[in-house]
C-alpha positions in Angstrom: 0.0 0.0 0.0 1.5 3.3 -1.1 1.7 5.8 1.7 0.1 9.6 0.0 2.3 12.4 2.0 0.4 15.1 0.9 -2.5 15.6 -1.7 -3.1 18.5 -4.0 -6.4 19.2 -5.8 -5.7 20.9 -9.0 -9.9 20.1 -10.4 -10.7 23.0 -12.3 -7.1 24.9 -13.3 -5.8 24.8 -16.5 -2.1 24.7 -18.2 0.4 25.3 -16.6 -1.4 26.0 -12.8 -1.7 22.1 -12.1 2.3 21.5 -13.4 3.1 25.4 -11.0 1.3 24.3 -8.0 3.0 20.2 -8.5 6.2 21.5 -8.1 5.3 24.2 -5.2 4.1 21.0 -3.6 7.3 18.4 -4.3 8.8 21.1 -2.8 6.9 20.5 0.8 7.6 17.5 1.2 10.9 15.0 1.6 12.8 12.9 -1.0 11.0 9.4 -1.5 7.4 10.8 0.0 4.3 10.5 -1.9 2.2 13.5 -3.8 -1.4 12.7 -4.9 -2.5 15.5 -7.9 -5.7 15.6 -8.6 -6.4 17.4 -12.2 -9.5 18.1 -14.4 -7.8 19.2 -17.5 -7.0 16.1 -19.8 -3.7 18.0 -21.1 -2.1 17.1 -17.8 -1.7 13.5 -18.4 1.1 14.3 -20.5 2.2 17.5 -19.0 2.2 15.6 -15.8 4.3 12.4 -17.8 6.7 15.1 -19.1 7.2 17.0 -15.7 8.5 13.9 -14.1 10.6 12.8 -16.6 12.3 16.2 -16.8 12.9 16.7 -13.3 13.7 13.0 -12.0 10.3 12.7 -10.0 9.2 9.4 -10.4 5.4 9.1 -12.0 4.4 6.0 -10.1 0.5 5.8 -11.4 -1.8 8.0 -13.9 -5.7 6.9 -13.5 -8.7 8.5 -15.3 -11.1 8.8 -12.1 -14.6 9.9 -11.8 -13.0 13.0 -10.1 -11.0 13.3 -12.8 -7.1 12.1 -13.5 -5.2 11.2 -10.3 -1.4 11.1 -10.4 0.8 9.6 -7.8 4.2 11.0 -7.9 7.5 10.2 -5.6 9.5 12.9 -5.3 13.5 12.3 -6.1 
């Protein structure tokens, strides 16, 4: 069972706000902790995918939910 360290609602913000306020939150929390996003706007599966991958954040799940797309991320 994955442990979520902090969760961040980004359900009604468009590009970039849900990538802006992602980082703002990696930065809260401690190397190897969980973040839970939260995002309405489909363009942030990728945007998500391509964060990650440029900053060494590890996207561990991306699931279409009813609230939307949830992302679980562990921060580097």
């Amino acid at each position: 069972m994955t442990t979520v360290a902090e969760k961040l609602d980004t359900r009604g913000m468009n590009c970039p706000l849900p990538i802006l306020k992602t980082r703002k939150a990696l930065n809260l929390i401690n190397s190897g902790e969980i973040l839970e996003v939260t995002s309405s706007d489909p363009g942030s599966v990728k945007d998500i995918a391509s964060f990650c991958t440029q900053t060494g954040n590890r996207l561990l799940s991306s699931n279409e939910a009813d609230s939307g797309f949830v992302f679980l991320i562990e921060k580097a």
